[in-house]
Z-matrix of the N, CA and C atoms (Angstrom, degrees):
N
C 1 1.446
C 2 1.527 1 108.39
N 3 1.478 2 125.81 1 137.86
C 4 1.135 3 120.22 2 -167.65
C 5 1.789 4 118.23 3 -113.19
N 6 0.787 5 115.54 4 119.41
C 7 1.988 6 113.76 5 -170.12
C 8 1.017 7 98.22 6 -55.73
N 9 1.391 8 107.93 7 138.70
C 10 1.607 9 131.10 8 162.20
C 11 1.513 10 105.92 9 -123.48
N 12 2.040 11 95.85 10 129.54
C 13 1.375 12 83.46 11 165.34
C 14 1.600 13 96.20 12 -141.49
N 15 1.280 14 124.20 13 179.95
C 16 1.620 15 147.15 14 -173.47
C 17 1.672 16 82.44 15 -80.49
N 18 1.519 17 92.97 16 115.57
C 19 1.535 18 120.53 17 152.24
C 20 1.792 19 128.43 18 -77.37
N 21 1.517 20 97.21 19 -23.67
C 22 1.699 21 109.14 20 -175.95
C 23 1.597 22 86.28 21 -134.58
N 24 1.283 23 111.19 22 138.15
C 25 2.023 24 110.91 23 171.48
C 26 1.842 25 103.46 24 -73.88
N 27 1.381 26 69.41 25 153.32
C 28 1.943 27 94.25 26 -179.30
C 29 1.634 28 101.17 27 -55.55
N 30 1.381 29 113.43 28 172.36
C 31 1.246 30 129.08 29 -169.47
C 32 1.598 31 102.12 30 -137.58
N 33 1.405 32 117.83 31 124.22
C 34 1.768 33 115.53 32 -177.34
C 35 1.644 34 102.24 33 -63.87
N 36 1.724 35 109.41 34 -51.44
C 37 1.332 36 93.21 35 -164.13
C 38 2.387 37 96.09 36 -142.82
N 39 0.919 38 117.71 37 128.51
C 40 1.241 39 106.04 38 164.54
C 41 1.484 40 116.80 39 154.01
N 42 0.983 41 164.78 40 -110.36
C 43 1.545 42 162.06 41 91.28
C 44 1.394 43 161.33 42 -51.91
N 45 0.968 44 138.28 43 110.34
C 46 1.236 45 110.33 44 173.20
C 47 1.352 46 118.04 45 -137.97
N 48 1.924 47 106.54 46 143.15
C 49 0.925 48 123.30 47 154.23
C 50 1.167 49 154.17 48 -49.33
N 51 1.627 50 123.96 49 105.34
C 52 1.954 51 108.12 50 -141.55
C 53 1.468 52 87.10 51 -121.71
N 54 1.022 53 121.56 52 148.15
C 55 1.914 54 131.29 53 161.65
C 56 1.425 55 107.91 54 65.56
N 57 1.242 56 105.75 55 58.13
C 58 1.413 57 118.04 56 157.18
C 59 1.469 58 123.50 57 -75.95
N 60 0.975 59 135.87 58 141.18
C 61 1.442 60 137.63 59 -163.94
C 62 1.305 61 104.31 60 -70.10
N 63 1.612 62 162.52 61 111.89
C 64 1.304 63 165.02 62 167.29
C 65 1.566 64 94.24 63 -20.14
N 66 1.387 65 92.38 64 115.63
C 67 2.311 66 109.18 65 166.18
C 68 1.469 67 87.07 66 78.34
N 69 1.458 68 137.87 67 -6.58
C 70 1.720 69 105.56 68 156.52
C 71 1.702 70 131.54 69 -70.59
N 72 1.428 71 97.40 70 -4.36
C 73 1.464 72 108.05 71 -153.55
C 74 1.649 73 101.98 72 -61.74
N 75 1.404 74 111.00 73 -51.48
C 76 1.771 75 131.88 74 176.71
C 77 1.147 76 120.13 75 -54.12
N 78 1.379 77 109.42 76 -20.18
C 79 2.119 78 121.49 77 174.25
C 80 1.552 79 87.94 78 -85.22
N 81 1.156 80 114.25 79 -54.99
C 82 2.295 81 109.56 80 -162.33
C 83 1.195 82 79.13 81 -65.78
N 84 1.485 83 144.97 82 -50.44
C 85 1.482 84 101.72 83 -157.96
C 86 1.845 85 119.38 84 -97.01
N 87 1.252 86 104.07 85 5.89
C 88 1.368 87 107.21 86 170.30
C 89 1.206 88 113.29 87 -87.46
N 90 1.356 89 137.82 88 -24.69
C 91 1.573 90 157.43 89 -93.19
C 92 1.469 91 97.29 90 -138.70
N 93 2.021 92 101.51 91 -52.34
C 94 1.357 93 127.12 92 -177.74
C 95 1.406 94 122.09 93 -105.86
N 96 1.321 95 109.76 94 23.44
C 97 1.486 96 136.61 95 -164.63
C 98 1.637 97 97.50 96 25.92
N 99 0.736 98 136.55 97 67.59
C 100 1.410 99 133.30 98 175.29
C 101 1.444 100 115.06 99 -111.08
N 102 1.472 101 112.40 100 36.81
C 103 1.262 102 116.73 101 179.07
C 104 1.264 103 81.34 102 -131.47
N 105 1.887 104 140.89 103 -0.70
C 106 0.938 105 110.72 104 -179.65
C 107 2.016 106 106.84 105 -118.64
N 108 1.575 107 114.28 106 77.55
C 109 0.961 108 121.62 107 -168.28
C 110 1.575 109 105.32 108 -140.43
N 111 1.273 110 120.43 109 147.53
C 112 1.558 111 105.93 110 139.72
C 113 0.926 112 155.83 111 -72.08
N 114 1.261 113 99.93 112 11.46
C 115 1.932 114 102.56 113 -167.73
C 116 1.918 115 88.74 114 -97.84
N 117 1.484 116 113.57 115 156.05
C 118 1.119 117 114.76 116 161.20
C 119 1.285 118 124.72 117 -54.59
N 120 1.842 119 100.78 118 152.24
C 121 1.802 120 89.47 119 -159.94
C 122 1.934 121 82.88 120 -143.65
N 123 1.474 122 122.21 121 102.21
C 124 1.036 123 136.52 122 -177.48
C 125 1.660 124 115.80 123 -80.30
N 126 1.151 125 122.30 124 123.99
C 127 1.211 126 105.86 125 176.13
C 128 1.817 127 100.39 126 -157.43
N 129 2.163 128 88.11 127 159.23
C 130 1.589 129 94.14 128 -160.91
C 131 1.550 130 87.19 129 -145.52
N 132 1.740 131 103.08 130 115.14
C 133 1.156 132 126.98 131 166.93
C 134 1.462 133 118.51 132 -82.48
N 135 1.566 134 114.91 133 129.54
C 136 1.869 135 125.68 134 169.66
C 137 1.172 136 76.22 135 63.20
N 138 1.191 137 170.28 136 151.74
C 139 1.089 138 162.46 137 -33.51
C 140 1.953 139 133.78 138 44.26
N 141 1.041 140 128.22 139 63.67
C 142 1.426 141 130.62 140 -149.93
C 143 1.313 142 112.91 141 -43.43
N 144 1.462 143 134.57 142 120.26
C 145 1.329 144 123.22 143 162.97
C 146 1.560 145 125.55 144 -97.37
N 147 1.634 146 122.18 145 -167.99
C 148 1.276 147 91.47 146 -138.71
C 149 1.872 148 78.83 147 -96.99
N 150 0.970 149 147.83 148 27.75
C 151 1.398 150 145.70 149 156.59
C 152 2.197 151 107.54 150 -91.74
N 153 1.067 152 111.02 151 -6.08
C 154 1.948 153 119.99 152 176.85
C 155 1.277 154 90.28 153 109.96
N 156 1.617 155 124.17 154 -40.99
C 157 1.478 156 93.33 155 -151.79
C 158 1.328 157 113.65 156 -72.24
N 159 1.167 158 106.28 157 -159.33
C 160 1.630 159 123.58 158 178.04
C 161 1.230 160 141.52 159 -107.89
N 162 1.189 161 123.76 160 141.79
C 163 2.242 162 114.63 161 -168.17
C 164 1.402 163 83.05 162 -142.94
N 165 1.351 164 101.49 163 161.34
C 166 1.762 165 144.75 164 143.97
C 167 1.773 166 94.02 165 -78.65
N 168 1.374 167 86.01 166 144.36
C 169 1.781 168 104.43 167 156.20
C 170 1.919 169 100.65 168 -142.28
N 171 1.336 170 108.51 169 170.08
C 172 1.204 171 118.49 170 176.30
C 173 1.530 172 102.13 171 -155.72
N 174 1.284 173 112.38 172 126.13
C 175 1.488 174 106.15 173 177.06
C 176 1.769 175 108.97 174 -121.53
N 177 1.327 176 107.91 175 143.35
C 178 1.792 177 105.92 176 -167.85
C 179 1.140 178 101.23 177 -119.07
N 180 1.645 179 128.43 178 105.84
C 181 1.100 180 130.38 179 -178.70
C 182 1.046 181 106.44 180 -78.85
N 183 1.898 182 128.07 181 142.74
C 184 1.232 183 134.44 182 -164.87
C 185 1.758 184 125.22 183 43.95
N 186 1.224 185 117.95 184 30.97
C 187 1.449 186 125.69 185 -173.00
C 188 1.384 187 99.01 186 -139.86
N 189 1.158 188 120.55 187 125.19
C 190 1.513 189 125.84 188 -157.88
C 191 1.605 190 90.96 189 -134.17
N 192 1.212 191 133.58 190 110.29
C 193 1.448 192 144.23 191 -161.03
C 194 1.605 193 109.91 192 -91.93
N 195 0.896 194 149.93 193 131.36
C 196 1.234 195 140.94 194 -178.85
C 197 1.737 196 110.96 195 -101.10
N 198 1.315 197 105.96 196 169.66
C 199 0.964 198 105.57 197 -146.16
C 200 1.790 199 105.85 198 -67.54
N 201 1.521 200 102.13 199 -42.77
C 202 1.860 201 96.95 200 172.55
C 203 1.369 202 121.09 201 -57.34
N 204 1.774 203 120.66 202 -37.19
C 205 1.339 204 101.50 203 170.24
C 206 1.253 205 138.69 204 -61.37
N 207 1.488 206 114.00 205 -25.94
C 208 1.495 207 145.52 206 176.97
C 209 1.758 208 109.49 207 -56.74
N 210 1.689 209 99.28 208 -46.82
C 211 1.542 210 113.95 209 176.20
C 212 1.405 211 101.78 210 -61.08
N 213 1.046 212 141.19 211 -10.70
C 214 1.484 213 147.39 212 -138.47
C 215 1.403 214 114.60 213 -112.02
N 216 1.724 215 104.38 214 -26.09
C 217 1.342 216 130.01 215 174.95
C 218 1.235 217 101.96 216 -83.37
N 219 1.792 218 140.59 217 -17.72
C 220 1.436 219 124.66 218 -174.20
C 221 1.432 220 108.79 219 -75.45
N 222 0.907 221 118.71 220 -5.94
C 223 1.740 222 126.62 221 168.71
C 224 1.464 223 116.01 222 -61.85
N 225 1.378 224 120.97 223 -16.84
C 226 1.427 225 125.77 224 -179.99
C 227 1.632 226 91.95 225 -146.52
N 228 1.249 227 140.92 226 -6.31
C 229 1.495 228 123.01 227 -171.11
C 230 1.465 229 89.19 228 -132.47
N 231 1.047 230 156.32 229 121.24
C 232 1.551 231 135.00 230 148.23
C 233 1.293 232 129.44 231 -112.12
N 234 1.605 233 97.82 232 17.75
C 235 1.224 234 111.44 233 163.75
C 236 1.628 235 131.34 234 -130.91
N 237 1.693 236 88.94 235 24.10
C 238 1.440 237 112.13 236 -170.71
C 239 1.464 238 98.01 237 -72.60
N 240 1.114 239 118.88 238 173.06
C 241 1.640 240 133.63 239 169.54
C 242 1.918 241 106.27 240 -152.74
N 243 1.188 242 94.70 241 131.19
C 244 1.728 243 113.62 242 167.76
C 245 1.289 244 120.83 243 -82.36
N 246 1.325 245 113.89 244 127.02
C 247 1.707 246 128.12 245 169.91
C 248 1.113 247 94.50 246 -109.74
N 249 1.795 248 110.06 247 133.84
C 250 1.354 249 112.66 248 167.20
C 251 1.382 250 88.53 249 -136.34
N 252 1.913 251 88.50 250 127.89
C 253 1.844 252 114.25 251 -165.62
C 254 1.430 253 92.27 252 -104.88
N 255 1.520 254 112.99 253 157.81
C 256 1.365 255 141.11 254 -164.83
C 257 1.347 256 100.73 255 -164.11
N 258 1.195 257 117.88 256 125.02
C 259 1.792 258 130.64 257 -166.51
C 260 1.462 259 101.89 258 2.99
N 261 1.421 260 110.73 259 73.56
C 262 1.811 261 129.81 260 -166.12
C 263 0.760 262 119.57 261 11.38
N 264 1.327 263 117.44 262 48.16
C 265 1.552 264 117.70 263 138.46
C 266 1.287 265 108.25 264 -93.58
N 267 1.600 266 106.45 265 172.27
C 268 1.426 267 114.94 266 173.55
C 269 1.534 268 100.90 267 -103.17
N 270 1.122 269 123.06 268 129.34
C 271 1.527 270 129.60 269 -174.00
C 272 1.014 271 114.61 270 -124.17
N 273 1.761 272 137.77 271 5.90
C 274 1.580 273 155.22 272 152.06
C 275 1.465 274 108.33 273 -159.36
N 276 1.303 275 98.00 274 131.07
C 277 1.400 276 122.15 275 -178.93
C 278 1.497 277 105.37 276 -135.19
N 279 1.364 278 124.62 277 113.27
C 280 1.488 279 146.94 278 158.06
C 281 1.702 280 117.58 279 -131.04
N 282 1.451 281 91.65 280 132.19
C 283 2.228 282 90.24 281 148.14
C 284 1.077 283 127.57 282 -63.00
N 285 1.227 284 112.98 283 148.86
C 286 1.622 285 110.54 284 174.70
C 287 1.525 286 109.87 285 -59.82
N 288 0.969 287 119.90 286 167.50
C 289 1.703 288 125.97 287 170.88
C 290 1.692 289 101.73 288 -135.68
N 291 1.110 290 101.10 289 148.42
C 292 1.883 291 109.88 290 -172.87
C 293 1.847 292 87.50 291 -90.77
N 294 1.513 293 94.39 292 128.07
C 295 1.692 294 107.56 293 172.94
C 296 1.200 295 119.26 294 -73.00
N 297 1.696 296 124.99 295 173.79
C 298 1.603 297 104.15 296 -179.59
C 299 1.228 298 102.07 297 -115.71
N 300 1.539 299 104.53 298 14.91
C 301 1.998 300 102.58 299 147.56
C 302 1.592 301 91.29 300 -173.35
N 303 1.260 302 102.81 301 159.56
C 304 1.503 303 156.20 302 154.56
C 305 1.550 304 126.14 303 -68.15
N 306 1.386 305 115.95 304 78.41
C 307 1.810 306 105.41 305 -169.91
C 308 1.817 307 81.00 306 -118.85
N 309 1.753 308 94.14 307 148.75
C 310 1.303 309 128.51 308 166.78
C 311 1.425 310 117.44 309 51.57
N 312 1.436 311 119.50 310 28.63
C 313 1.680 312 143.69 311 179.34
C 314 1.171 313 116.40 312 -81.11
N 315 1.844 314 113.82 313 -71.51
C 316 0.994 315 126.53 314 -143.88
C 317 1.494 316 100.78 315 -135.73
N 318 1.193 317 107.59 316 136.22
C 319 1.441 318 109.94 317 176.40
C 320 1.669 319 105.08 318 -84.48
N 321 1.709 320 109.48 319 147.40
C 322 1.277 321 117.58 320 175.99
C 323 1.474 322 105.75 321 -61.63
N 324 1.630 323 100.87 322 142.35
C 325 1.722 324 100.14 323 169.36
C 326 1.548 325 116.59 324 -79.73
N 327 1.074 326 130.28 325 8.57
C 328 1.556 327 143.90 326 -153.41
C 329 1.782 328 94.14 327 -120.95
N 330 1.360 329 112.35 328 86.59
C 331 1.069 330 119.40 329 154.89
C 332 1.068 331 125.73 330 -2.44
N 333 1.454 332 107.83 331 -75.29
C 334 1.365 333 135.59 332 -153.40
C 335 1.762 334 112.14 333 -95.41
N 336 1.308 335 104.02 334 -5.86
C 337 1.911 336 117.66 335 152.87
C 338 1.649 337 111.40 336 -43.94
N 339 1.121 338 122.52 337 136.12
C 340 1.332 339 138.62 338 177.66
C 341 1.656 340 114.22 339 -54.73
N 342 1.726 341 79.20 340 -44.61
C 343 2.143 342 96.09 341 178.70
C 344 1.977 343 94.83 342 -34.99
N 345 1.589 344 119.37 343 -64.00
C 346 0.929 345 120.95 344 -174.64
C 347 1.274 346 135.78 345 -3.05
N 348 1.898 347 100.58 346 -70.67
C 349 1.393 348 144.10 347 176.03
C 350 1.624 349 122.13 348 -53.97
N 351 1.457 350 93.77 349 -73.15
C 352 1.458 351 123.91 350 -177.25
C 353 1.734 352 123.18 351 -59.46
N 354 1.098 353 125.04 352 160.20
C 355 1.497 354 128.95 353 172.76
C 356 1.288 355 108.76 354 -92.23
N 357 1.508 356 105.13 355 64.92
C 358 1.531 357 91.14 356 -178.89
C 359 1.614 358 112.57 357 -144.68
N 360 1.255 359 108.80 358 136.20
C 361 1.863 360 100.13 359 -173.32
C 362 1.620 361 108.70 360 -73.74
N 363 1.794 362 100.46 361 117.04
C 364 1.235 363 125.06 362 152.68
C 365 1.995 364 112.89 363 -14.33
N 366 1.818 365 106.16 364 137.00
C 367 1.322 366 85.52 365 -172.64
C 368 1.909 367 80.35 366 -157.38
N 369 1.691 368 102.44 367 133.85
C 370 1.450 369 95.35 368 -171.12
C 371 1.376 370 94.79 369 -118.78
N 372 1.423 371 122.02 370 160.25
C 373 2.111 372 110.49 371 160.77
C 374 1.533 373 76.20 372 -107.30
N 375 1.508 374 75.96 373 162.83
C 376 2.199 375 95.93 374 -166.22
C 377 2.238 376 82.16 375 -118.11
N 378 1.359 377 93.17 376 111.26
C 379 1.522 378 92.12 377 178.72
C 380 1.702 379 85.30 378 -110.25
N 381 1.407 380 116.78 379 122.63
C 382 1.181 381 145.70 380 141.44
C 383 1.022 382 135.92 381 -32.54
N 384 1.749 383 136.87 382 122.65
C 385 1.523 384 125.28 383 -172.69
C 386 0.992 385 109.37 384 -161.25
N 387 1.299 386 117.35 385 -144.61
C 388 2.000 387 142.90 386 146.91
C 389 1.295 388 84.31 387 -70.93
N 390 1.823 389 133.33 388 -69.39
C 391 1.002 390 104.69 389 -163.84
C 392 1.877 391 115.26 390 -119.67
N 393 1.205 392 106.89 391 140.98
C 394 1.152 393 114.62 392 -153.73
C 395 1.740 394 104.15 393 -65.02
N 396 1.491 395 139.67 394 118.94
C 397 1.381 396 128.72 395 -171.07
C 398 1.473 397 91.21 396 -151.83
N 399 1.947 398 84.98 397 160.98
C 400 1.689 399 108.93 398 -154.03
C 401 1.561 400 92.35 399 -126.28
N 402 1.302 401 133.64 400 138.59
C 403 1.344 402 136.75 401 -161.03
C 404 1.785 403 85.44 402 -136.46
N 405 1.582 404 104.32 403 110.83
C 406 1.773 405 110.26 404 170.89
C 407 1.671 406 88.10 405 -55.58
N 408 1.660 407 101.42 406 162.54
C 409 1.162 408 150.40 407 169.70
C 410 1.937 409 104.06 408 -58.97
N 411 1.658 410 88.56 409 -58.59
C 412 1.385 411 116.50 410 -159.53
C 413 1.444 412 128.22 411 -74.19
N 414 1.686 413 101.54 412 -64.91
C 415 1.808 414 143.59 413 -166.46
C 416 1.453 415 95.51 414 -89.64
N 417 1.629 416 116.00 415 -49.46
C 418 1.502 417 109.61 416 169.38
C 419 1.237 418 107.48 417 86.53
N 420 1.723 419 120.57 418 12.20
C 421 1.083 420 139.87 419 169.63
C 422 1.450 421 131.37 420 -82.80
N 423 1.527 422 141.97 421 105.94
C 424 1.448 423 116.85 422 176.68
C 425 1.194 424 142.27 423 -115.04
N 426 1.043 425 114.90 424 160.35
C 427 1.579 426 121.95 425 -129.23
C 428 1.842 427 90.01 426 -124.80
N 429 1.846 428 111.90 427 140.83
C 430 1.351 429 98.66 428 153.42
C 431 1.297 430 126.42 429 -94.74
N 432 1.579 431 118.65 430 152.74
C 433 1.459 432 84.23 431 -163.89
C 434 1.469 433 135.16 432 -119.40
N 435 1.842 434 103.18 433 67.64
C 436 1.177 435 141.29 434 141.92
C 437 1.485 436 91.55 435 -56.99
N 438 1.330 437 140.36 436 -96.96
C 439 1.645 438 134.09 437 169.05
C 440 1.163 439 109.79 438 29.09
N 441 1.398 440 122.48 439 -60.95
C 442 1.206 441 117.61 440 -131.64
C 443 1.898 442 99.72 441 -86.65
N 444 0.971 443 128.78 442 115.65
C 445 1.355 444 113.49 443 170.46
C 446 1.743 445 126.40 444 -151.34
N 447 1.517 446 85.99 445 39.09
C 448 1.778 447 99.83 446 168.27
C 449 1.719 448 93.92 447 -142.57
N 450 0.937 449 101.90 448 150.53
C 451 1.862 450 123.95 449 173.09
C 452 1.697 451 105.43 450 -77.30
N 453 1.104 452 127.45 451 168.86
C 454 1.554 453 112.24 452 177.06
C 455 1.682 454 81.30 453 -127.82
């Protein structure tokens, strides 16, 4: 029989981020400003799973993610999955799923996009592939979305 123990400590009540791709973990949380909160913000880099390889985790104490923001992470995780803990238990468990758009997230990488200018929330369709690309609302331009690296 082989010991198992908790590599990152349990969480009473809030989220967590499971099967993050190894070195994505530091983009979701810069990405999702989630370094800029008070609530504790747990996180476990290369992390061994039980096949050798390696994951990111991120756990959000007291931050309970819903399900579109969560979808929001398949843009950099797409094989992440959400735990949402309740006096530590897990009380919903899903993968992310890639949305078929992106409104008021991400700022356009195209300067010269109107989104820029205007009072208006940013809005991408997420077209699906080999390679993953974001088509503005606006500029009508698309972007992969490596691109993307300001929040709007």
């Amino acid at each position: 029989m082989s010991a198992r123990k908790l590599q990152v400590e349990a969480i009473e009540q809030g989220t967590v981020i499971d099967h993050i791709p190894a070195g994505m973990g530091f983009r979701i949380l810069q990405f999702f400003q989630l370094t800029n909160t008070q609530h504790r913000v747990t996180v476990g880099l290369n992390l061994k799973t039980h096949d050798g390889s390696s994951k990111d985790l991120i756990k959000l104490e007291g931050i309970e993610l819903t399900r579109e923001q969560s979808n929001q992470l398949a843009l950099f995780a797409e094989t992440a999955t959400i735990n949402v803990i309740r006096d530590y238990q897990v009380v919903d468990k899903f993968r992310v799923e890639l949305p078929d758009a992106i409104e008021g997230v991400l700022a356009c990488p195209n300067h010269n996009c109107i989104s820029h200018e205007a009072t208006v929330s940013t809005h991408f369709k997420v077209k699906p592939g080999d390679v993953l690309r974001l088509k503005c609302h606006y500029c009508e331009k698309e972007f992969r979305s490596q691109w993307f690296s300001e929040i709007n």
